[in-house]
N, C-alpha and C positions, 0 to 999 in steps of 0.2 A: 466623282467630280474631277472631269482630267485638269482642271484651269482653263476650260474655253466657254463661251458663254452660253454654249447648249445646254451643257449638265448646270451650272451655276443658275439659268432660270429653273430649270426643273426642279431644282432645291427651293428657290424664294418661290415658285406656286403652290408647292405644296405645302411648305411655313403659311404661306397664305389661307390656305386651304383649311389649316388648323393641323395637322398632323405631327404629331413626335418626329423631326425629322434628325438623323443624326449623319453627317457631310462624309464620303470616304473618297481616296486617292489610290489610284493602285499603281505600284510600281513595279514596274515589268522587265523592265534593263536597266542595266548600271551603265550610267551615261558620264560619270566620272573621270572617264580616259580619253572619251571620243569628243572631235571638233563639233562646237558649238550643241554640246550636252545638253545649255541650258533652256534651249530654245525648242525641242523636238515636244510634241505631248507628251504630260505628263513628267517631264524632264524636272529640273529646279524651279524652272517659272513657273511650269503649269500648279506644281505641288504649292508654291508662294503664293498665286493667284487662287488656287483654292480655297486654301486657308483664310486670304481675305475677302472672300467673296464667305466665307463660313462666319467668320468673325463679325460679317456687317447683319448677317443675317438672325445671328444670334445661337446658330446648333452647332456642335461639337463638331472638329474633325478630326480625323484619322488617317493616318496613311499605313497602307495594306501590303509589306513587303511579297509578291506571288513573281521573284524574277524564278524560281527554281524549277515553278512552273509553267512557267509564259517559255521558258529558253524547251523546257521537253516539248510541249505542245506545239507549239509553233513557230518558235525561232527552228529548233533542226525540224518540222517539216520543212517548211520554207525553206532548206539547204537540201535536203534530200529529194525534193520534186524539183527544183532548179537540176539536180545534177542528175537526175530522171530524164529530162527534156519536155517539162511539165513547166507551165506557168503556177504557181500558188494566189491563192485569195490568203493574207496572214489576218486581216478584219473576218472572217470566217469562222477561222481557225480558232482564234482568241475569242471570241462573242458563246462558241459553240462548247471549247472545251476549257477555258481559266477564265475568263471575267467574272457574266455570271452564277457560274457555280460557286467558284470559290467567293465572291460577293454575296450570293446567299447563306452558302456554308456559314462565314463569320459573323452578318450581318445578325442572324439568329441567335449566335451566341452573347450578342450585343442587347439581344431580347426584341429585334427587329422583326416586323412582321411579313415583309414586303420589300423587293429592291425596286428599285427606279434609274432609269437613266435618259441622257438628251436626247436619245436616237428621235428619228422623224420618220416613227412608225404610232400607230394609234392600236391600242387594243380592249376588245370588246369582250367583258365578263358576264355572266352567264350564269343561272345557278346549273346549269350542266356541264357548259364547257366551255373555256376560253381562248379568243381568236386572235389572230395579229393579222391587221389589216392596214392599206397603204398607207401614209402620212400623207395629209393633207395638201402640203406643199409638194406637187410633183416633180418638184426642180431638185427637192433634199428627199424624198421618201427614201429610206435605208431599210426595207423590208427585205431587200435584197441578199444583205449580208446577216440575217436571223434564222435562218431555214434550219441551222443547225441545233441551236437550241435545245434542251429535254423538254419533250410533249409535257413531263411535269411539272415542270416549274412554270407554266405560263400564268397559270392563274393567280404566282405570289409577283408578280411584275406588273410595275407599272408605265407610260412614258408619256410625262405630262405636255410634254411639249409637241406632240404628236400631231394635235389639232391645231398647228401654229404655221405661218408662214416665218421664213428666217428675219424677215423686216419685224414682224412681230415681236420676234425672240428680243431682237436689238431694240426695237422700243421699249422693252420691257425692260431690260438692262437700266436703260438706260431714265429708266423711269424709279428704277431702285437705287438710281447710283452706283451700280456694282462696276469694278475696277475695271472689269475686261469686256465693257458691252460693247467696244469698237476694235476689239482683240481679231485680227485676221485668222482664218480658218489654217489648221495644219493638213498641208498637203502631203508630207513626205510619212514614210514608212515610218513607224516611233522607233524602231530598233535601227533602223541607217541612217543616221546623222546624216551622214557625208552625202545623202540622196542617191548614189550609188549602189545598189544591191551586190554590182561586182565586189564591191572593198571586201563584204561581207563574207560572199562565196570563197574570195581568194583566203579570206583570215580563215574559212571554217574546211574548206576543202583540201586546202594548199595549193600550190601552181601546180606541182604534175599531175593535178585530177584528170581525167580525160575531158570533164565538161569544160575545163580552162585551157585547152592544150588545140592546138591548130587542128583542123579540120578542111574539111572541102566542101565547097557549096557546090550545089547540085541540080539539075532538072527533073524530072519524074523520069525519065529517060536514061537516065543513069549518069548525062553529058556533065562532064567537071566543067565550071564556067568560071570557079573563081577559088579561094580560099576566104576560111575563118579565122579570127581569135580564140574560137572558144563556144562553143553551142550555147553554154550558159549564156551568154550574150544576146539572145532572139529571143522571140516570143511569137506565135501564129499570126500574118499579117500583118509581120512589122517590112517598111521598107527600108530604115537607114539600116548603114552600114553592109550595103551590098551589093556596093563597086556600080560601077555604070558599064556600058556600051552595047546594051542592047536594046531595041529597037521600039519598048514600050515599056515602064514601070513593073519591077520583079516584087514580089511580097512573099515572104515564107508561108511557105504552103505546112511543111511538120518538121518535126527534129528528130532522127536516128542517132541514139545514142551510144550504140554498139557499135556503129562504123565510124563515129562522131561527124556524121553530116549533115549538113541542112539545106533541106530539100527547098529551091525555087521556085516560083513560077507566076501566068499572068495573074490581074484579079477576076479573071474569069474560072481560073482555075479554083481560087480562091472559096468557093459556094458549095456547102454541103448541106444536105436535108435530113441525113441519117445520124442520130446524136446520140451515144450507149454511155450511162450515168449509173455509178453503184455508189456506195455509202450511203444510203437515203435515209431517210429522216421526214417523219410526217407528223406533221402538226395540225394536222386535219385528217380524214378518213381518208387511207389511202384510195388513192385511183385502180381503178379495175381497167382489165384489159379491155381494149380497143373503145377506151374514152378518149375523147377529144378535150387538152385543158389548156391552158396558157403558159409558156415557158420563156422565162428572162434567161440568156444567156451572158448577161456581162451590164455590170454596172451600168446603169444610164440606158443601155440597149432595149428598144422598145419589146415588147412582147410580141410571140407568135405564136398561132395556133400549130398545136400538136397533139399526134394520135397516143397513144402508150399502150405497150403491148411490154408484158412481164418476162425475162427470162431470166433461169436460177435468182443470183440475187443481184443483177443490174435490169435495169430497164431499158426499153430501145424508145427513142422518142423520134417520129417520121413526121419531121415539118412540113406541114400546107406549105409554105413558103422556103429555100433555102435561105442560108444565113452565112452572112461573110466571116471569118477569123474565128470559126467555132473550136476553142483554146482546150487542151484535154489542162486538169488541174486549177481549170477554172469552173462554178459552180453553174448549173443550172437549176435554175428556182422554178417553182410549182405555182400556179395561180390560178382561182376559179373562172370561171370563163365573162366573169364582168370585173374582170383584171382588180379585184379588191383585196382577197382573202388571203393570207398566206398559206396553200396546204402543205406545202411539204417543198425536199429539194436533195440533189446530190452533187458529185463530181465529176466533172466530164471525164469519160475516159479516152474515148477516140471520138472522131466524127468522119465522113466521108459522104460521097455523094451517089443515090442510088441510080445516076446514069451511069 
């Protein structure tokens, strides 16, 4: 229960439901020091809001100190792929390796059978084998950021709010009375307050990192066209902060972080079909070579068909269609080919275009 009203109905339907439900908080950073601590998930309010949304509901809470682990996991990934020339997913990161493992881990110890959370994915049980499939509402489905998951644990999970549209969520709130049924969604990162990721990098890296330290921007060509503050700064397909005077809109094509430059160019340049993804993780049967399945390459980003062909332990994925800003350190998700199922997923490593 972070205090938003996701988790908060997930709790009152399953009290509903009849279920022993027992309410937990996890706290991931120490928001103690940082400007407006109290406001980020999970922060003071979210833990305050939990608790009364626990209290109305009538089951016990708890709050789950795991910063020791949220900070190895994935606060220094998150610093270490920034200073890589890598975007991170840290919703990923957290979901796959500290949430819920360690939410199962103690929940059991609590005599728990089962975790549960808000997410806006639905999953289907099985006396064989169990699935995580789209959420209902395509405008919130979060199947996206699950891929990571152990293949084990799916069958002790549950996400009751799955089959719900967000209007839903909030009439239901708001049907319980619960405190936060008109509580705005958090957008920013839970470990950067300031909304800033740089604050972050500069406190974990230091100013003379090379990812923080001036650079040149660049064309494929090798032509210097401008300078940087910092590589850590970009991300594939971003256009701010890179200067003007040339004759049609520049987008970061990659980040070289050994020269500390970053490469520009048009959005035509922009378009790559060849996508190489290692980490994987299958939560379905894996894919055999030269199938054709469905691949999300970025939050919200529609799906496109792709072929998969295996080598050592990354995969090549060769999109029917190219795809704009395909981000290495950002995930690409698995899905069956009637865009439902979740099978599996990795991390982009490179991409490129096979013209």
């Amino acid at each position: 229960m972070s205090g938003g009203v996701d988790s908060s109905v997930a709790a009152a339907l399953l009290v509903e439901q009849g279920h022993e439900v027992v309410g937990v908080t996890m706290k991931t950073f120490c928001y103690s020091e940082t400007p407006d601590h109290s406001k980020t998930c999970c922060g003071l309010d979210g833990i305050s809001d939990a608790k009364r949304v626990a209290a109305a509901l009538g089951i016990p809470h708890y709050v789950f100190d795991v910063e020791d682990a949220f900070d190895r996991d994935v606060i220094d990934d998150f610093v270490t792929q920034y200073a890589q020339g890598k975007t991170p997913n840290p919703c990923v990161r957290c979901n796959g390796y500290t949430k819920f493992r360690d939410l199962l881990s103690r929940g059991r110890s609590l005599g728990c059978d089962v975790i549960a959370s808000g997410h806006y994915v639905q999953i289907e049980h099985t006396h064989s084998q169990s699935k995580i499939l789209r959420g209902h509402d395509a405008q919130k489905d979060q199947s996206y950021f699950l891929w990571a998951l152990p293949h084990t644990m799916l069958k002790s999970l549950l996400f009751p709010v799955g089959n719900l549209t967000k209007e839903q969520v909030r009439d239901h709130a708001q049907v319980q009375g619960l405190v936060n049924a008109n509580k705005p969604e958090s957008q920013e990162i839970c470990f950067v307050p300031t909304g800033d990721y740089r604050d972050l990098l500069r406190e974990r890296l230091g100013e003379p990192h090379p990812a923080l330290q001036t650079g040149y921007l660049v064309r494929k060509s090798g032509e210097i066209i401008g300078e940087h503050n910092g590589y850590a700064g970009f991300t594939i397909g971003q256009r701010k902060g890179l200067g003007g005077g040339s004759p049609e809109p520049m987008f970061v094509l990659s980040i070289i972080p050994d020269t500390k430059e970053v490469v520009v160019g048009t959005r035509a340049e922009l378009f790559d079909d060849i996508v190489i993804i290692s980490g994987l993780n299958w939560l379905g049967e894996p894919i055999e070579d030269g199938t054709e399945t469905l691949v999300q390459l970025r939050y919200r980003a529609p799906t496109v068909l792709a072929r998969v062909s295996h080598e050592k332990n990354q995969i090549v994925l060769r999109l029917k269609e190219a795809q704009a800003a395909v981000t290495p350190g950002q995930s690409a998700v698995l899905f069956d080919q009637e865009n439902r199922c979740l099978i599996g997923g990795g991390t982009i490593v490179s991409a490129h275009s096979s013209d």
